[in-house]
C-alpha positions as CSV (number, residue, x, y, z in Angstrom):
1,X,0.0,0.0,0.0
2,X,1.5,3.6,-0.7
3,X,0.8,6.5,1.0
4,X,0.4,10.1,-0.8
5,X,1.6,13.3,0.7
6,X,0.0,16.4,-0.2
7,X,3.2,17.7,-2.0
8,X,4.0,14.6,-4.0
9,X,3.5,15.4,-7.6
10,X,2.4,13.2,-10.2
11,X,5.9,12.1,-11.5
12,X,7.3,11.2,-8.3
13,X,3.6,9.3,-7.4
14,X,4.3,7.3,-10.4
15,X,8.0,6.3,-9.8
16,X,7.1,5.1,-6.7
17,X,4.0,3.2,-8.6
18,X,6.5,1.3,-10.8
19,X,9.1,0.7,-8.2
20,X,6.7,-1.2,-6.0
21,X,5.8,-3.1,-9.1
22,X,8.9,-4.5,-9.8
23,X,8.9,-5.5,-6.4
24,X,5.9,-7.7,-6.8
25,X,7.2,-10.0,-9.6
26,X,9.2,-12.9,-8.6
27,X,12.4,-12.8,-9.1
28,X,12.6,-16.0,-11.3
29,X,9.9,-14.3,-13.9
30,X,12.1,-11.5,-14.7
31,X,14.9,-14.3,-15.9
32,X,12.7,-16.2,-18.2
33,X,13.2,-15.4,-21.9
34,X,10.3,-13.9,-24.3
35,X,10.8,-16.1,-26.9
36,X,12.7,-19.0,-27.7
37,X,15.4,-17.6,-28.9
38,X,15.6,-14.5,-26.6
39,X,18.6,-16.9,-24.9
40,X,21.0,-16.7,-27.7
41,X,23.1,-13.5,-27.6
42,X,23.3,-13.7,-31.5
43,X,22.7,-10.4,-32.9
44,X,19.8,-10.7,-36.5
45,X,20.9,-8.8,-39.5
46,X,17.7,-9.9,-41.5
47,X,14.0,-10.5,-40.0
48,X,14.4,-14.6,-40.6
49,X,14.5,-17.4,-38.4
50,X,18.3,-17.5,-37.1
51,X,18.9,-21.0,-38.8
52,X,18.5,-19.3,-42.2
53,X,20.2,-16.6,-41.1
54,X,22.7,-19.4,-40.1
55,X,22.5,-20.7,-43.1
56,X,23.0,-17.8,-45.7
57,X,26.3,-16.7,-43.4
58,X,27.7,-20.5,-43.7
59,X,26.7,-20.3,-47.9
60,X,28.3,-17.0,-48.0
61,X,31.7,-17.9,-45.9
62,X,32.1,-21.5,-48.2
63,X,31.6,-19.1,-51.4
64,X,34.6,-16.4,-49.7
65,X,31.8,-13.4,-49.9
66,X,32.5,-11.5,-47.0
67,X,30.3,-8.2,-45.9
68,X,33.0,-5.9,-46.3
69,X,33.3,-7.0,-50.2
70,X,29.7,-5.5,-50.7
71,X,28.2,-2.6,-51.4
72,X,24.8,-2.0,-50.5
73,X,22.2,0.6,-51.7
74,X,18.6,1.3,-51.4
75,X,16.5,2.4,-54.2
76,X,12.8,3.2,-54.6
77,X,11.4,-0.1,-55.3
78,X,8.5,0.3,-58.3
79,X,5.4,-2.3,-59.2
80,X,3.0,-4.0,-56.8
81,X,2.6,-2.6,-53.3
82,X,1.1,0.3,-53.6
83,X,1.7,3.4,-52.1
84,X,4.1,2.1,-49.6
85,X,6.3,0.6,-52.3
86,X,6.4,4.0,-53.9
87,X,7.5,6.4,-50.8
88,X,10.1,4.1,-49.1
89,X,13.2,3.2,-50.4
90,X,12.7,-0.6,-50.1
91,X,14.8,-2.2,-53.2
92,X,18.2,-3.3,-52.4
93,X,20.8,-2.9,-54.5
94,X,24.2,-5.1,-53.9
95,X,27.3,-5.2,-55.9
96,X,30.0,-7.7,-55.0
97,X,32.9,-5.5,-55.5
98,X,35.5,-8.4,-56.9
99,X,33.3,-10.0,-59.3
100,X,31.4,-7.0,-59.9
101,X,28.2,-9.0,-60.0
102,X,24.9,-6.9,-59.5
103,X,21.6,-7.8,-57.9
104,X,19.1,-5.7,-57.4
105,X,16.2,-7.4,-54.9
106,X,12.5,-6.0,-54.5
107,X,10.7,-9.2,-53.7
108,X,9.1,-8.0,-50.4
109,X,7.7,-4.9,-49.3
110,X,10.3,-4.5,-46.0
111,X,13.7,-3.7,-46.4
112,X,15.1,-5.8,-44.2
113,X,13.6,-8.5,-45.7
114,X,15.0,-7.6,-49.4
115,X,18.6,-7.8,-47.8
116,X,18.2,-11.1,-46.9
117,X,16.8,-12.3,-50.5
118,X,18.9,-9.9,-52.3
119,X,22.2,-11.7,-50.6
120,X,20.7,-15.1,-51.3
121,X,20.5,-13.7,-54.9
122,X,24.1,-12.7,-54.5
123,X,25.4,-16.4,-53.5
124,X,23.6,-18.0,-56.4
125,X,24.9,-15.8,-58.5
126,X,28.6,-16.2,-57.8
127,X,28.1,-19.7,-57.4
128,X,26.8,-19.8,-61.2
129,X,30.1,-18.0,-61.3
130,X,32.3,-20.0,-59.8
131,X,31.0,-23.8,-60.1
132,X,29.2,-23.1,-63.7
133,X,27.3,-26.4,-64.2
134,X,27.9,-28.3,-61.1
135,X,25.8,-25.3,-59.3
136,X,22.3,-26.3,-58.7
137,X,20.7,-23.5,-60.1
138,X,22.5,-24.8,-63.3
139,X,21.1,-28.3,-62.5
140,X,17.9,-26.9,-62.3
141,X,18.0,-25.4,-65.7
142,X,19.5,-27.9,-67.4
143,X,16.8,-29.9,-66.3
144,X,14.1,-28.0,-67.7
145,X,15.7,-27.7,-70.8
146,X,15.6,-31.7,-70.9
147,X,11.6,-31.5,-70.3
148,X,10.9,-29.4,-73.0
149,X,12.7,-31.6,-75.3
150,X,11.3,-34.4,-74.5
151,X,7.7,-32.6,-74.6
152,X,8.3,-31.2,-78.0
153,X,9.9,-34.6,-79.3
154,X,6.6,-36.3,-78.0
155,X,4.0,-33.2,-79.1
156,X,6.0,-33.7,-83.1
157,X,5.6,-37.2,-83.0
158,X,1.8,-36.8,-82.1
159,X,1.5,-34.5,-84.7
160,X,3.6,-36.4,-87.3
161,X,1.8,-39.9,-87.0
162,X,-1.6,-37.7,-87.9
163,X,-0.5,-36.1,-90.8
């Protein structure tokens, strides 16, 4: 229970208002984290869960892309999104400054967000670069460009047999 004097002001009454609440929470409340990985003294770069973040830092150490060998930029981001697109400068622009390899990121409407894709962009660019057809992204392609032969080999021979 507190107990006003007359000349207290309001400031001082509310001081002692959150002093005697901190009083009242147990000890072993205050030490529990927020969230589950509130624990971790890792500091985030990007708003992603920390194993992708993980993830993109192990990609980009294996690939030797280090932060210091990029330079970032923002630009005014244009398309879908609306006015919020239009005002902020949410489009990331990177340049990896050895290669000189450009990617310019605008998936999302945050930021923060765009540096994270915009550096994933980044890896699988350079490792297009450096690996050429063993990197999966040139798997990938390669294997589309098998599917539509085989679809256009089968769609002529449809067609031929018809004729």
């Amino acid at each position: 229970m507190v107990l006003w004097s007359k000349s207290a002001n309001q400031n001082q009454r509310k001081a002692i208002k959150v002093k005697n609440k901190e009083k009242s929470v147990p000890e072993k409340e205050k030490l529990l984290p927020t969230n589950k990985y509130s624990h971790k003294s890792i500091q985030r770069m990007f708003p992603v869960r920390p194993e992708k973040e993980e993830a993109l830092k192990k990609r980009m150490k294996t690939l030797n892309i280090h932060e210091k060998d990029i330079s970032e930029s923002y630009i005014r981001s244009a398309g879908s999104g609306g006015q919020k697109v239009n005002k902020t400068s949410s489009c990331v622009y990177l340049v990896h400054l050895p290669t000189k390899t450009e990617v310019k990121c605008q998936k999302a409407r945050s930021q923060s967000l765009n540096r994270y894709h915009a550096r994933v962009l980044l890896c699988d660019k350079i490792e297009m670069i450096l690996l050429g057809s063993q990197s999966k992204e040139a798997q990938k392609i390669n294997k589309l460009r098998k599917q539509k032969q085989r679809r256009s080999k089968k769609s002529s021979r449809k067609y031929s047999e018809t004729d």
